[in-house]
N, C-alpha and C positions, 0 to 999 in steps of 0.2 A: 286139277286145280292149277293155276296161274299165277298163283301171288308173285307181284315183281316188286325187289326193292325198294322203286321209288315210292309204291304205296305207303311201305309203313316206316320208312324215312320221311315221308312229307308232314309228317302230324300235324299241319293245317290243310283246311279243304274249305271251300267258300261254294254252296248250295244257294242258286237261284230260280226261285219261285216266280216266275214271271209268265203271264198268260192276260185273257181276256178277263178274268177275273178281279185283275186291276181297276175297272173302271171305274164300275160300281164299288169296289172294295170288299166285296164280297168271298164266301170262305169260298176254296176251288172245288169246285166239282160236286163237293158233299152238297154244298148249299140247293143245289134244283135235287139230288138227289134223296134229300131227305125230308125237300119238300116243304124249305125252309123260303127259299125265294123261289116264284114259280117257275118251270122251265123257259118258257117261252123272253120270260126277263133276262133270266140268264143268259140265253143266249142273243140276245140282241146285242149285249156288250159287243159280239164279234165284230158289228157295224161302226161301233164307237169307239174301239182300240183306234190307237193310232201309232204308237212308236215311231212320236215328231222328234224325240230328243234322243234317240236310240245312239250309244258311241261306244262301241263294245272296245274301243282303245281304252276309254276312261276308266270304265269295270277292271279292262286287266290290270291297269296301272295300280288301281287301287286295291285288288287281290295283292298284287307282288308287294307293297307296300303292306300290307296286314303281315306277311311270312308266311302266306299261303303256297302252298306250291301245285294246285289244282282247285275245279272249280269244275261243280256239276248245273247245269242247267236243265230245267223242264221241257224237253223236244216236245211231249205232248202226254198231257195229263188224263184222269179218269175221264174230262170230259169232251175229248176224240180233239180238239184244234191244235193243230198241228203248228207249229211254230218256223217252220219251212213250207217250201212251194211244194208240198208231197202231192203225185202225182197219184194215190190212192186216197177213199175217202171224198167226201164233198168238206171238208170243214181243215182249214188253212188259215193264215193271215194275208195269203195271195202274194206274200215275199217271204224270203230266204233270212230267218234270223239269225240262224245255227251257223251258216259259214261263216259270215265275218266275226262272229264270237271267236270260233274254234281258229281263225288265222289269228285275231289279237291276241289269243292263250299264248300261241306256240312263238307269237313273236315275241313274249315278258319271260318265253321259258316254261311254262305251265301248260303241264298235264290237262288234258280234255275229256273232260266228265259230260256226260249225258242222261237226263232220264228219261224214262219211256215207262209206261205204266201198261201191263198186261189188260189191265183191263179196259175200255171202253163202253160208257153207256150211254153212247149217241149212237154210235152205231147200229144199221138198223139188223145187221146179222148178229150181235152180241146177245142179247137176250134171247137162243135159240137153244142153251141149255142150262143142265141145273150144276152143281157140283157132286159128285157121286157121294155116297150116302147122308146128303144132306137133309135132314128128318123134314116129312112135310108139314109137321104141325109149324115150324118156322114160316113165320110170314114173308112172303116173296119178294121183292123189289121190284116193279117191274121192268127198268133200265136196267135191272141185270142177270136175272133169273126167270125160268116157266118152272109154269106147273109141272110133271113128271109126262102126265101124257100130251102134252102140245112143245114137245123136245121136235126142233129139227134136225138133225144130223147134218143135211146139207149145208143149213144155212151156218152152220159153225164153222166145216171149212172152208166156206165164201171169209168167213172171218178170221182165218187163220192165213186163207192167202193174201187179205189185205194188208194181218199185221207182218208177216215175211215182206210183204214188199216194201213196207214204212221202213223195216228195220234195214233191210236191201240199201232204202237208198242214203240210210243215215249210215249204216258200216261203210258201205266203199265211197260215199260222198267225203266224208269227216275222219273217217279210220279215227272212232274215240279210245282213247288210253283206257277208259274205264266206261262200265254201262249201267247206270244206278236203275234199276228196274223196282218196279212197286204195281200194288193190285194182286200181287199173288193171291190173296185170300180166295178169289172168287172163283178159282177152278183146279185140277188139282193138276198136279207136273204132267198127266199123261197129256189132260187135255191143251195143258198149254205145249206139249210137245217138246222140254225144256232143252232134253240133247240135240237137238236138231236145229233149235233156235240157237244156243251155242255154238254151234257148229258151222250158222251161217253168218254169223258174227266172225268169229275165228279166222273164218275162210279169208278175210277184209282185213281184220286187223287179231293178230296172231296171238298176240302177247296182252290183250284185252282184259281187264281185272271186272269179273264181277262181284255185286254187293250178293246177299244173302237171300235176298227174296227173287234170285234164280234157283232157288231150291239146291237140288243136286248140285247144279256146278255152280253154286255161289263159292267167293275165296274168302269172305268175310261176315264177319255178324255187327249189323247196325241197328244197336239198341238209340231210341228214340225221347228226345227231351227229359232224359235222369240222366244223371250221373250213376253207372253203375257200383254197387258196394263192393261188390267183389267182381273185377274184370275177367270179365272174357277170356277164355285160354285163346291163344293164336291171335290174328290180327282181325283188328276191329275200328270202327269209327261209331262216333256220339254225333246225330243229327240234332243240332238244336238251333231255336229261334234266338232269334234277339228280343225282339217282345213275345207278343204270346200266340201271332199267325207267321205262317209260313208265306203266303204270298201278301200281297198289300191291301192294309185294309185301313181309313181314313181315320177312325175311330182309338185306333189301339196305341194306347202311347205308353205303354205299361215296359218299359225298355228295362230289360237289365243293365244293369251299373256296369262299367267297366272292370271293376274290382273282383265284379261277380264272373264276368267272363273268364277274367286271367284265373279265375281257380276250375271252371271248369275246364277249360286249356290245360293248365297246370295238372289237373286228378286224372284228366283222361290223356295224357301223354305220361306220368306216372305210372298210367296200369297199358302200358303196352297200346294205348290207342289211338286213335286222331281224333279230332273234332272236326266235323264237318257246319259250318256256322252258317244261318240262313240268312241272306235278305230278300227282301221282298220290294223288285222296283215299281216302278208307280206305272201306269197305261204310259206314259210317254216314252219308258226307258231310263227312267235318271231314278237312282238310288235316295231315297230317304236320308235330309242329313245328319239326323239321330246314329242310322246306323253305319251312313260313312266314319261321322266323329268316331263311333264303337273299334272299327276295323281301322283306322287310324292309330287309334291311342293302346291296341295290343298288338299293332305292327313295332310300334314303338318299346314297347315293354320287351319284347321277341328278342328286337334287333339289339338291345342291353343286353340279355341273356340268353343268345344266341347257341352259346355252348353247352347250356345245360339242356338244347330243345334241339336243335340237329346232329345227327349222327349218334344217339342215345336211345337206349331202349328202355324198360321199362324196370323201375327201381325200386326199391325194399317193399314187401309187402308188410301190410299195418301193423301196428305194433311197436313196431325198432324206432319210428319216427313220430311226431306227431305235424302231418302234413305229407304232402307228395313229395316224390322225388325220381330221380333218373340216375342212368347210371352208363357212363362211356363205353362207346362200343368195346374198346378194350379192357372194359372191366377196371379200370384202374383210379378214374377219377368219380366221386359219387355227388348228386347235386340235389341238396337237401332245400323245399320251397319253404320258409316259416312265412308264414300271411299276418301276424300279430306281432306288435312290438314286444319283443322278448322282456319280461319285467325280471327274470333270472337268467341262468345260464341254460342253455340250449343241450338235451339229453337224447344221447342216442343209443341204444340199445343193441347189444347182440352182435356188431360187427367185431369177425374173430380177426381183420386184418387189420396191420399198425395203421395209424393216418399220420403221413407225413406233414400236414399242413393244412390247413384250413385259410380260405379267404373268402372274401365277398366279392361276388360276380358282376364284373362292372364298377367297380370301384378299386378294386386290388387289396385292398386292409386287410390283413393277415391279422389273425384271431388267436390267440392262446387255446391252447384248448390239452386235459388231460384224461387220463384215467382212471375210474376209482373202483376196487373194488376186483372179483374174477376170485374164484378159488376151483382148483381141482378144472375139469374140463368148460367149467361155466366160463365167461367171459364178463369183464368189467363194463359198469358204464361210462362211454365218451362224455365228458360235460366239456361245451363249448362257450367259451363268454358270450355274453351277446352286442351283436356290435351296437355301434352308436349312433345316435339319431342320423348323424354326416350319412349314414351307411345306410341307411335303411330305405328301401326302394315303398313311393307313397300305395303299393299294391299287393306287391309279393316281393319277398325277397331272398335270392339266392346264396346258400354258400358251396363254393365248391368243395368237397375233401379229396386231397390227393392222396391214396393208398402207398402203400409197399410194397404192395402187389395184385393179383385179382382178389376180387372181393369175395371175402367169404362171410356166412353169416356160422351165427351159432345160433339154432333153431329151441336145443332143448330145453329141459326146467330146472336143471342146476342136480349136484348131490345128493339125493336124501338121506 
């Protein structure tokens, strides 16, 4: 395992869905797969891409401006087109997207995320086996599966030297900080070879974080468009859209509110996690301005309550609070999110440490705040006034509480 600091210090990550699928607006890859759009359409898009507006300056600008501090890109999705001039495969954009992204990252300061999907089903050696004891009453796919007796053996590692090579020249091309990999489903760790694909990764860029669906040496678990209820032990990221597709689709204008983001940010920096937030550029390269305004207006939110979201780990589990929260790496200051205008005083639960002080983050307005109640080992509860409209942030709002010391809770049920 690899986990490096900056991962679960960064709890934003900015995921782009960008490929030939843009054209038509079409979903990626599933769409010819399941026979929804038929292949042959799908892939003509390849002729019709153009990325005329493509300024991977602009993307990072607008990452660094969200409070992102990484940003994974689609190198080449289920459906084999490769988003660099890879010199494996017949299926490219015939130009290099990846490099000038991954310089504009590192010149805003931002971490270099790439995805790559195990699978492939354009390829004409992928469908040359099955996954091991996948039952044959299952009806087969044929862009990704044979029957049990038409397996080729060969033709898989024609396929596995192609994807070593793809990956060959995206690790020592790009040396990416992180490798979002997906497609696991379709074969299992032997066949995908996972220590070894590791290991060639590694060998490039050393200190390389992978997501989960590297199986074995995944460093993290990415649970996918929920907000989980009870988080993830260890470190983790939330993949979510802004509207309701992953890459761009002309149709979909179904955007979540701002409001709604800052709490998914908010619950999943709470339980120990990042948000990794999707958009989806258009065939030309230029972002949606739905989803700029979005990445704007919680860069803005961020950079007000910047303390409560960098350098903070993950804070009270449910119960003590109603709402997320975080808690300073030193244990000493805690940052409670209230998303509702308090119509009373704000209760908290279970903290066996004094609070020196309460304020509002971003505003400075020190809050009265007492304790009621506590007998024998049990502990009282904090009631905090609740501040005043002046105070109240139009999304979420922070208060900070400064401790007396590190923070302890009181877990149990009191006396009987």
């Amino acid at each position: 395992m690899s986990m490096q600091p900056w991962f679960t210090d960064a709890k934003l990550g900015i995921f782009v869905h960008w490929g030939i699928y843009a054209v038509d607006g079409v979903q990626e890859s599933w769409s010819f797969y399941d026979d929804i759009v038929p292949h042959e359409r799908y892939m003509s898009q390849l002729e019709r891409f153009t990325g005329a507006k493509y300024d991977p300056a602009a993307w990072a600008d607008l990452f660094a401006r969200a409070g992102a501090k990484y940003a994974v890109l689609t190198s080449r999705h289920h459906d084999g087109v490769a988003l660099w001039d890879t010199a494996y495969g017949d299926l490219n954009l015939g130009k290099d997207y990846i490099g000038p992204y991954a310089e504009a990252l590192r010149e805003k300061g931002l971490k270099v995320g790439l995805y790559y999907s195990h699978s492939d089903w354009n390829h004409p050696d992928y469908a040359s086996t099955r996954k091991p004891g996948r039952p044959p009453e299952q009806e087969d796919n044929r862009y990704s599966e044979v029957a049990a007796e038409d397996e080729d053996l060969d033709a898989w590692e024609r396929f596995i030297a192609y994807r070593d090579g793809q990956i060959r020249e995206l690790a020592s091309r790009y040396r990416p900080d992180l490798m979002w990999f997906d497609g696991e489903w379709d074969r299992s760790e032997e066949q995908w070879r996972i220590p070894e694909l590791a290991a060639l990764i590694r060998s490039y860029s050393p200190e390389v974080v992978f997501n989960a669906r590297m199986l074995s040496e995944g460093d993290y678990a990415t649970p996918e468009q929920g907000a989980p209820i009870v988080p993830p032990d260890g470190p983790w990221e939330l993949c979510l859209t802004i509207n309701d597709s992953w890459g761009y689709q002309h149709h979909d204008h179904n955007h979540k509110s701002l409001s709604q983001l800052i709490r998914y940010f908010t619950e999943t920096i709470g339980g120990g996690g990042n948000l990794l937030l999707d958009v989806g550029p258009m065939e030309d390269g230029t972002i949606p301005p739905p989803q700029v305004e979005r990445l704007e207006g919680l860069g803005e939110w961020i950079r007000r309550h910047a303390d409560a979201v960098y350098g903070t780990g993950r804070g009270l589990p449910a119960g003590h609070h109603y709402g997320p929260s975080t808690l300073s790496a030193d244990r000493r200051t805690l940052y409670l999110t209230v998303y509702d205008i308090p119509r009373a005083e704000i209760g908290v639960r279970g903290l066996a440490t004094k609070v020196r002080r309460v304020t509002v983050l971003g505003t400075g307005t020190e809050l009265a705040h007492r304790v009621v109640g506590g007998l024998h080992e049990a502990v009282g509860v904090l009631w905090i006034d609740p501040p005043s409209s002046a105070d109240l942030d139009p999304h979420a709002t922070v208060l900070a509480l400064e401790l007396d010391g590190e923070l302890e809770l009181y877990r149990g049920s009191g006396r009987f």
